[in-house]
N, C-alpha and C positions, 0 to 999 in steps of 0.2 A: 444534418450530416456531421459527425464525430470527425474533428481534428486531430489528426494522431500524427506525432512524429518520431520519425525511424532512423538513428543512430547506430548507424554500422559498417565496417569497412569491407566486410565481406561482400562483393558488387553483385555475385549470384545468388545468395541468399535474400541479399535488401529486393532485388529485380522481381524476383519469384514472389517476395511478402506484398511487394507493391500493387504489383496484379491483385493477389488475391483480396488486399484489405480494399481497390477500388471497385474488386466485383458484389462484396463483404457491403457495399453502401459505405463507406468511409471515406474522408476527404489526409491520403497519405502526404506528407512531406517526407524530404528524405536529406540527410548528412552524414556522410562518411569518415567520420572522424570527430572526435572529445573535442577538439575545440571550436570548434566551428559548428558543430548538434547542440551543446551550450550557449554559444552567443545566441543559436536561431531560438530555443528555447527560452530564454530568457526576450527576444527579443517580438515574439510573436506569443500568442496566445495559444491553449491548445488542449485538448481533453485527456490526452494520454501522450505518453512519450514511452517508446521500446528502445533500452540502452545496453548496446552490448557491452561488456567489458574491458578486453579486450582490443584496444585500437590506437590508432599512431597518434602523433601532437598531445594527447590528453587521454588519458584512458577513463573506461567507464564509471570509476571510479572514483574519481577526482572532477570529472561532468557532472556527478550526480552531486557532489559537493556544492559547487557553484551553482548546479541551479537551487537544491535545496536554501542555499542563501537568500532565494528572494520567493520561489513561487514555492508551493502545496501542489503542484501538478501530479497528479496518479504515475510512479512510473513503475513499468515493470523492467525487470534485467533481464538481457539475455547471456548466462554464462556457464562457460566447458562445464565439461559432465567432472566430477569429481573435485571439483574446484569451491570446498563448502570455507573454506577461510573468505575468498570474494563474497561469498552471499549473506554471508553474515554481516559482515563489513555494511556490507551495501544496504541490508534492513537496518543496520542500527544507524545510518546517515538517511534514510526516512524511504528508503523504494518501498513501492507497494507491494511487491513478490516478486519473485523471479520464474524464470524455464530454463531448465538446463537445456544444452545443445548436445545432440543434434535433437534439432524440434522441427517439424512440419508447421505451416502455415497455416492449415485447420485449427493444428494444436495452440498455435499462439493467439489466432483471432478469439479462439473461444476463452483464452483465459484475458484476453483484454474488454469481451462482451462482459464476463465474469466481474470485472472490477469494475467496466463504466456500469453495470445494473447499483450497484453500491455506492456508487460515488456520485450521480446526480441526481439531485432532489426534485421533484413532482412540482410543478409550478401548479397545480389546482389543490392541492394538497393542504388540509388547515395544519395550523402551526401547535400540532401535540408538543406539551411539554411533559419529560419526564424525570422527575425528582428524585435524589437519594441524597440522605444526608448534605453534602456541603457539592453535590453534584449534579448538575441540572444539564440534560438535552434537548435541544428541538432537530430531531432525526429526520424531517420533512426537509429542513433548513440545514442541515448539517452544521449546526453548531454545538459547539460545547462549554459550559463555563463552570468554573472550579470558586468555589467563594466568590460567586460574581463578577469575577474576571475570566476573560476567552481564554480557553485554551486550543493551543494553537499544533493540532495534532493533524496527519497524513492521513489519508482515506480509509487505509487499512486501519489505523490506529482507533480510526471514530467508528469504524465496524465492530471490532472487538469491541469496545469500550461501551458498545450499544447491545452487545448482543450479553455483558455480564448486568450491565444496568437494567436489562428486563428478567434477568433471573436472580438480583439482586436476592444475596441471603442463601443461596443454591450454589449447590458445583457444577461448572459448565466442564464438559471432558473438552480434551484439548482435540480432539478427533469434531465434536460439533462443532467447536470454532475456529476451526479451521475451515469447513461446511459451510459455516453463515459466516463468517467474517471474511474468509478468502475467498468463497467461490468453487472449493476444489478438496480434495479429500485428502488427510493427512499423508504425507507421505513418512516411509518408516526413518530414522535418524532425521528427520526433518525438525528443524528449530528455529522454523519461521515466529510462531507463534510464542514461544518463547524473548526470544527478542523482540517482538514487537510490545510483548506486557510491558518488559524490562523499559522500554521508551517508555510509556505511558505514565507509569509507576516514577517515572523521573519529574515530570509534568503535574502529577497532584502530591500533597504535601499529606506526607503520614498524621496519625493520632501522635500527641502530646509525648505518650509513651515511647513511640517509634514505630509503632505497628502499622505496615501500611493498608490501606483498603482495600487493597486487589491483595487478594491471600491465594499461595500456591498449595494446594491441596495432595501431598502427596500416592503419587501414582494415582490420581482423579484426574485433576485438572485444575480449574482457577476457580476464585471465589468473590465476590464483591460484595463487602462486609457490611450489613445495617449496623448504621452508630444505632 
């Protein structure tokens, strides 16, 4: 049973998601408010976290901060409709995606089933390793390491990063990886995926020259360069 914790002030919406994520097979926690959905986050273990924006003592934003500090938890956001300065924000401090509101319950469990399919590894699962240049994966194991040292990337992050490292040398469109990386089909002005390279691309060290590995293909998509 998936640990998911629910971070929001809104009491009829948290009520409603509660039900549904306990009918869903899920083991819900709930906190209503940034500072106190933080301490519990940080302070319990847990598969997913759902963080509204949005809320008193500590907003979602500054929650997500704090727990980025210590854990890799998958979190998804939940924020107002038209509010793209927040979601931005919010992927480039490591959320896994966001829903804009107003969202239905169906609509959020399935993009949390969406993320935990990506985010937990197969314990019968052998341990593939996949090579590129100075980049090595074990995608069974969710790990990743850059010259031999971990790098220490968000669930979304290792998705992408998995899904250009099998098409290594290839243009992946930003519409499939959005698909296989998020779960969920591009939406239009959306720049999830954009931001999310932007982290990643901070995390490995370009060529000599300055060129970095992950190359933006204009009006394609992204590209993951054989040295």
């Amino acid at each position: 049973m998936n640990k998911v914790l629910l971070i929001d002030d809104d009491v009829e919406l948290v009520g409603m998601l509660k039900e549904y994520l306990e009918q869903e097979g899920f083991d819900p926690t709930v906190a209503y408010d940034g500072e106190s959905g933080a301490e519990q986050a940080l302070r319990d273990t847990y598969d997913l976290i759902l963080l509204d924006v949005m809320m008193p003592k500590m907003n979602g934003i500054d929650a997500l901060r704090a727990i980025r500090a210590e854990k890799n938890t998958p979190v998804l956001m939940l924020t107002a409709k038209g509010e793209d300065a927040d979601r931005i924000v919010g992927l480039e401090l490591g959320a896994d995606d966001y829903v804009p509101k107003p969202c239905t319950p169906r609509e959020i469990v399935a993009r949390v089933r969406a993320i935990l399919r990506r985010t937990q590894p197969s314990d019968n699962a052998q341990p593939v390793q996949i090579t590129v240049g100075a980049l090595t994966l074990w995608p069974e194991q969710r790990r990743a390491e850059w010259s031999g040292n971990v790098l220490e990337l968000t669930s979304t992050e290792f998705n992408l990063l998995e899904v250009l490292v099998r098409h290594a040398g290839r243009v992946v469109s930003k519409s499939d990886l959005s698909l296989q990386g998020l779960g969920r089909p591009l939406a239009r002005f959306d720049r999830s995926i954009d931001v999310h390279l932007s982290s990643i691309r901070q995390k490995i060290d370009a060529y000599a020259n300055g060129r970095h590995y992950i190359q933006t293909v204009y009006r394609m998509g992204y590209q993951l360069v054989r040295e």
